[in-house]
N, CA, C and O atoms as a GROMACS GRO file, in nm:
protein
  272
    1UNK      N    1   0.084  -0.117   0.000
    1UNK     CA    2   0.000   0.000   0.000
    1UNK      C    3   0.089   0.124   0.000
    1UNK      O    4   0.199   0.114   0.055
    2UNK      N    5   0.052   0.239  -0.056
    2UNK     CA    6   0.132   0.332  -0.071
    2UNK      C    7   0.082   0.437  -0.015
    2UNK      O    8  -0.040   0.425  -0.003
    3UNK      N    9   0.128   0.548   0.029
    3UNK     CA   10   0.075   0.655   0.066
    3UNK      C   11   0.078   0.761  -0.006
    3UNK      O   12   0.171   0.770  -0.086
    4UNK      N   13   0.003   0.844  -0.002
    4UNK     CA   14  -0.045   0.930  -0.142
    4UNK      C   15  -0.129   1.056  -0.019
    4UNK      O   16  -0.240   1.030   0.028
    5UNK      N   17  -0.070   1.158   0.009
    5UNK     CA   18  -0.041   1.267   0.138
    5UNK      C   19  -0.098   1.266   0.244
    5UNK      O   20  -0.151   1.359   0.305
    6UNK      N   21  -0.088   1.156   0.271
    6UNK     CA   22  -0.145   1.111   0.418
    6UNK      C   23  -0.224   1.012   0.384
    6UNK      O   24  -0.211   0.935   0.479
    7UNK      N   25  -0.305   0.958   0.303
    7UNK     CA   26  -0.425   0.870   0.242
    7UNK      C   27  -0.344   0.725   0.196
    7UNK      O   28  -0.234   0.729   0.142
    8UNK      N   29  -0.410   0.611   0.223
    8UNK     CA   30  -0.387   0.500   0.166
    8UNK      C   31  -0.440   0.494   0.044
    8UNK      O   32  -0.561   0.492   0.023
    9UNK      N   33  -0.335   0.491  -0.056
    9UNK     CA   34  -0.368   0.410  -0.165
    9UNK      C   35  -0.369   0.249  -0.228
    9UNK      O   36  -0.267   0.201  -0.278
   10UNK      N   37  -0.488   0.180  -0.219
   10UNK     CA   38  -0.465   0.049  -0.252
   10UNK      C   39  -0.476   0.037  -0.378
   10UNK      O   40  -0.559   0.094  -0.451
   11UNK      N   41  -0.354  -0.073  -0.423
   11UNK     CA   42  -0.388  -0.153  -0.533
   11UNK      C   43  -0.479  -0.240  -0.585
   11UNK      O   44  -0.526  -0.332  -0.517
   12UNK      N   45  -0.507  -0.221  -0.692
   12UNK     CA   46  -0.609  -0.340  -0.715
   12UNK      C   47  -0.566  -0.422  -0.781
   12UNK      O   48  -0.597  -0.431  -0.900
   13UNK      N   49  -0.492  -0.493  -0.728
   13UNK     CA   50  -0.447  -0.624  -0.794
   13UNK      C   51  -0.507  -0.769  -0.802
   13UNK      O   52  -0.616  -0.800  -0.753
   14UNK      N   53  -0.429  -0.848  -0.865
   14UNK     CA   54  -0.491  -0.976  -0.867
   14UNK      C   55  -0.600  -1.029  -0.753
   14UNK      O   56  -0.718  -1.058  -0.766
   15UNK      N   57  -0.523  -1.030  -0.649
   15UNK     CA   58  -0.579  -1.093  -0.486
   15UNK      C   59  -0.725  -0.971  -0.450
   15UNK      O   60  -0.825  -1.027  -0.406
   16UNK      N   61  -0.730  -0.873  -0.463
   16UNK     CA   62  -0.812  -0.749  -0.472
   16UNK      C   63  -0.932  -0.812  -0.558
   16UNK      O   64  -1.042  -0.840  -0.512
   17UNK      N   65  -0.898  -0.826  -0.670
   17UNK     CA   66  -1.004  -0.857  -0.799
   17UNK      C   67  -1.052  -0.983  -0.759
   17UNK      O   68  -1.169  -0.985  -0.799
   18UNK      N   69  -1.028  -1.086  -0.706
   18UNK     CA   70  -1.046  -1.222  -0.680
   18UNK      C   71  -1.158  -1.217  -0.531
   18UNK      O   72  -1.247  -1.300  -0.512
   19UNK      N   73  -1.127  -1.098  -0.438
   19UNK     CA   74  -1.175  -1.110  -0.358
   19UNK      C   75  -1.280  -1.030  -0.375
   19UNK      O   76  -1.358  -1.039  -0.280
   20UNK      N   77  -1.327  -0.926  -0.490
   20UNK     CA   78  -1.430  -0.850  -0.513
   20UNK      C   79  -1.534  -0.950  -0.613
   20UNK      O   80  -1.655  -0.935  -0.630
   21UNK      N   81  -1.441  -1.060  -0.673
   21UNK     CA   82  -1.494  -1.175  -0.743
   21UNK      C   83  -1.591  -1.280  -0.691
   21UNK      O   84  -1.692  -1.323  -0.748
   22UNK      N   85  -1.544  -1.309  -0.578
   22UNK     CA   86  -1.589  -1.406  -0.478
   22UNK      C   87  -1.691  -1.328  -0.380
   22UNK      O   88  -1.762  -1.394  -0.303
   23UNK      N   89  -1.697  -1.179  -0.384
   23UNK     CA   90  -1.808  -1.132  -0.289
   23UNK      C   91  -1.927  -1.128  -0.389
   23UNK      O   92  -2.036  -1.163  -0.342
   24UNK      N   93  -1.923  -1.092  -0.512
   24UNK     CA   94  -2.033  -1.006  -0.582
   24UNK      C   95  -2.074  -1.187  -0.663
   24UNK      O   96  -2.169  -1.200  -0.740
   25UNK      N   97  -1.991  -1.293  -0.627
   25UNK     CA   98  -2.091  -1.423  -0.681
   25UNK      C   99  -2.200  -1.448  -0.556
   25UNK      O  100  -2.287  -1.535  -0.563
   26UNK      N  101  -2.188  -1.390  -0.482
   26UNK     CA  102  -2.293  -1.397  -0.356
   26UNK      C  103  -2.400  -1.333  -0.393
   26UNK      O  104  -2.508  -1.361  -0.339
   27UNK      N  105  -2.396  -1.267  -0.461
   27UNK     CA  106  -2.518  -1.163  -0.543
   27UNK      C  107  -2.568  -1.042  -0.431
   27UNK      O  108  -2.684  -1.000  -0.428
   28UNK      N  109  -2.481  -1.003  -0.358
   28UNK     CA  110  -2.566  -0.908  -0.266
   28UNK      C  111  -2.516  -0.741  -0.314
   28UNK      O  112  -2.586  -0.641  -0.292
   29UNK      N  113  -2.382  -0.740  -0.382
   29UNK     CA  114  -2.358  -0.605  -0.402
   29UNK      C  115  -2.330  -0.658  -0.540
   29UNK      O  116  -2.308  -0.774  -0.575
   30UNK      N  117  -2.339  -0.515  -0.630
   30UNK     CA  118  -2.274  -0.491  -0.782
   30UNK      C  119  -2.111  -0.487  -0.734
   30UNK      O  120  -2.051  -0.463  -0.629
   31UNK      N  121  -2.074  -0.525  -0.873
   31UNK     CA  122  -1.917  -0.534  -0.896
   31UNK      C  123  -1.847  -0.442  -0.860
   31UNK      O  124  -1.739  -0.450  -0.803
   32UNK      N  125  -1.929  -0.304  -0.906
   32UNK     CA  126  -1.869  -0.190  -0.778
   32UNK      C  127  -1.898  -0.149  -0.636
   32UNK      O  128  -1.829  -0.066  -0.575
   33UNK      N  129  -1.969  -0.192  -0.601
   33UNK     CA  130  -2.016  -0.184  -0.441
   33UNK      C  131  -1.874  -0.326  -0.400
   33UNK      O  132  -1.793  -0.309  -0.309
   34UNK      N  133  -1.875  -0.419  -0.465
   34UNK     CA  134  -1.785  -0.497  -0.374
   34UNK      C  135  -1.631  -0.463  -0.431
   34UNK      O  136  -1.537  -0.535  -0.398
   35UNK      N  137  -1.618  -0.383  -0.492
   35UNK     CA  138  -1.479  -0.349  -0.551
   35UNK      C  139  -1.452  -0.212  -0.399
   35UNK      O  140  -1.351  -0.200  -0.329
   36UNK      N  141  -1.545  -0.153  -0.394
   36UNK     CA  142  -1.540  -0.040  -0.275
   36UNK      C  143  -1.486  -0.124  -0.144
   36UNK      O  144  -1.382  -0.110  -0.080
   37UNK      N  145  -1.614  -0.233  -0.125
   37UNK     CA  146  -1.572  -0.258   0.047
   37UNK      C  147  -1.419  -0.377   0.004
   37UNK      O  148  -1.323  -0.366   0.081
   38UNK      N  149  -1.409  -0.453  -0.083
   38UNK     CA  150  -1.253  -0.509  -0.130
   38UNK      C  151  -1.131  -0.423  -0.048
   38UNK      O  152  -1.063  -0.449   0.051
   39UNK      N  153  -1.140  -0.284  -0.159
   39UNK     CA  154  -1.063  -0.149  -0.111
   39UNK      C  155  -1.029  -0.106   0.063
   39UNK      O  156  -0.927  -0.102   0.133
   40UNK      N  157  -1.174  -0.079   0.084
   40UNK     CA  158  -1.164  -0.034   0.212
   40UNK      C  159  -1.116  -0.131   0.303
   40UNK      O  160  -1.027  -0.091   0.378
   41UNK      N  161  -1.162  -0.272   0.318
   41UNK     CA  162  -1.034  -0.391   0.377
   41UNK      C  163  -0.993  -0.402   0.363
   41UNK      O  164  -0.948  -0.488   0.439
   42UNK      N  165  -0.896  -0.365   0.252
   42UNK     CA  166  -0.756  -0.377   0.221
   42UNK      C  167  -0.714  -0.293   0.302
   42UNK      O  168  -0.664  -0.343   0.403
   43UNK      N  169  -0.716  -0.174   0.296
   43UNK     CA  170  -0.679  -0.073   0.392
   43UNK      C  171  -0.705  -0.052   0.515
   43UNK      O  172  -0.668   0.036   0.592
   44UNK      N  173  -0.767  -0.134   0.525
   44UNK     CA  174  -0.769  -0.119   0.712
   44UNK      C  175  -0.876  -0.033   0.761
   44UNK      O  176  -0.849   0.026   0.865
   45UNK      N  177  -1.006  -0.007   0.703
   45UNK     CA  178  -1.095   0.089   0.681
   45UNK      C  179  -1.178   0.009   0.790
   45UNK      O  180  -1.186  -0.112   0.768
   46UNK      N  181  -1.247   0.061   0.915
   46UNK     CA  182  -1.360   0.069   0.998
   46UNK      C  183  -1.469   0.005   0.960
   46UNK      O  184  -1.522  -0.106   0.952
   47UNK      N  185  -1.489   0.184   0.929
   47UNK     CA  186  -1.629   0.210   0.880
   47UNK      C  187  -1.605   0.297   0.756
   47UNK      O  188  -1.519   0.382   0.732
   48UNK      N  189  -1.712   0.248   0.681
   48UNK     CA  190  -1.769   0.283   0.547
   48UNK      C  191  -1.911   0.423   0.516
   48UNK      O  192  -2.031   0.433   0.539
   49UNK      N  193  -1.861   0.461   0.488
   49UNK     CA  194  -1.987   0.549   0.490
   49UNK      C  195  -2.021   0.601   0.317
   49UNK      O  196  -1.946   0.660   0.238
   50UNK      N  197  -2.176   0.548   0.299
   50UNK     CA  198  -2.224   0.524   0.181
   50UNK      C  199  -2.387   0.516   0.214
   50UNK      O  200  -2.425   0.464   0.318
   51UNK      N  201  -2.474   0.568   0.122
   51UNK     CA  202  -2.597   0.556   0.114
   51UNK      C  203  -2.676   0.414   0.028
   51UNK      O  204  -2.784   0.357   0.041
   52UNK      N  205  -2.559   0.395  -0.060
   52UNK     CA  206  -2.592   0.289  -0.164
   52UNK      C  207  -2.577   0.138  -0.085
   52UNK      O  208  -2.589   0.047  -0.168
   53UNK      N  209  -2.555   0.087   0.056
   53UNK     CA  210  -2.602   0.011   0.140
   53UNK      C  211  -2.663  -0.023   0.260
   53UNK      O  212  -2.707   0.084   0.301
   54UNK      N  213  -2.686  -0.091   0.322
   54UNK     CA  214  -2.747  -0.125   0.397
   54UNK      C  215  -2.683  -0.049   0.531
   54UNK      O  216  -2.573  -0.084   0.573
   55UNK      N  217  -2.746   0.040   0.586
   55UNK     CA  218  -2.711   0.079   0.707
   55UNK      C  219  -2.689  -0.022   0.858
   55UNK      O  220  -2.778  -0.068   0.930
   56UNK      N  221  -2.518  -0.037   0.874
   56UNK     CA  222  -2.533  -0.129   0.960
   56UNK      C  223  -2.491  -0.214   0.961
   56UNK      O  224  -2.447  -0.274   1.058
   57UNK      N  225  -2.492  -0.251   0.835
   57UNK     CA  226  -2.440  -0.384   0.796
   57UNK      C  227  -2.276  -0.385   0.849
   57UNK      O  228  -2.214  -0.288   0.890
   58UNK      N  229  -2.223  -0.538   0.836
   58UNK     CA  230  -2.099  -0.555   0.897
   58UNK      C  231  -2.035  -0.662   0.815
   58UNK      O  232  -2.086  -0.774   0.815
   59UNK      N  233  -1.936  -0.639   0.751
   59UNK     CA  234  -1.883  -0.745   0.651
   59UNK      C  235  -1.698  -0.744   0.699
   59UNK      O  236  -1.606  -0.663   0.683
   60UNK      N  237  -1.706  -0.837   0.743
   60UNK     CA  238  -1.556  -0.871   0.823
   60UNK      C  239  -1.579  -0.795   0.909
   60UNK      O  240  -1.674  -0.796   0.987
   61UNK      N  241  -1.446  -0.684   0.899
   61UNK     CA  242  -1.398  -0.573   1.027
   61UNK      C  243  -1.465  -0.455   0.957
   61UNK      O  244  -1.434  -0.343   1.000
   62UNK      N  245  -1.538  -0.461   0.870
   62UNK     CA  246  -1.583  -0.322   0.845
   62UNK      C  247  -1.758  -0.284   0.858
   62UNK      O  248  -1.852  -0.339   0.801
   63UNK      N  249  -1.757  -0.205   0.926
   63UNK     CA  250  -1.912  -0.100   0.941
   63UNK      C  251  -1.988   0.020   0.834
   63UNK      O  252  -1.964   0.138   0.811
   64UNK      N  253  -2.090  -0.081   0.784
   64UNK     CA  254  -2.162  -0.033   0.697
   64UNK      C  255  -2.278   0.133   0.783
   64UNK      O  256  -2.360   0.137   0.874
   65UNK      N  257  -2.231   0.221   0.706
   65UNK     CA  258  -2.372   0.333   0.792
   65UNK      C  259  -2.366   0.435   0.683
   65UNK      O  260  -2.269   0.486   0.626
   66UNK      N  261  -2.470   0.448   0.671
   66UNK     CA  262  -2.559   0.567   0.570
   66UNK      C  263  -2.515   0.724   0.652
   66UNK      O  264  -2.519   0.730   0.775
   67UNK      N  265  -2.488   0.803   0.598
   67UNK     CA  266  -2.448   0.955   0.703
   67UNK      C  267  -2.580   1.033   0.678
   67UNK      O  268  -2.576   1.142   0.734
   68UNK      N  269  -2.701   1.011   0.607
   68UNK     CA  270  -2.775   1.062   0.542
   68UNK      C  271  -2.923   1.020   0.685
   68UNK      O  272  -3.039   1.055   0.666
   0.00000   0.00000   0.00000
């Protein structure tokens, strides 16, 4: 992971794509909703904050909440 001025930047590499692969055959998010939370566990991300899911929700170590 690289840092980019204070911010994590993740790669999306192979292991990234495989694991956004294996969430979205579950059918619960689009390819970009699970390419987002992929990202944000990669990085070590909490909580998520997004309107486009389920408020609440909890997928691994990360916390789904709407700010809206």
């Amino acid at each position: 992971m690289k840092d980019l001025g204070g911010l994590p930047l993740v790669q999306v590499d192979k292991g990234v794509i495989n694991r956004v692969m294996d969430r979205h055959r579950e059918g619960e998010f689009s390819f970009w909703d699970c390419l987002i939370v992929a990202a944000a566990l990669q990085s070590g991300c909490s909580l998520l904050l997004t309107e486009d899911m389920q408020n609440g929700r909890r997928l691994d170590t990360l916390e789904i909440r709407n700010p809206f």
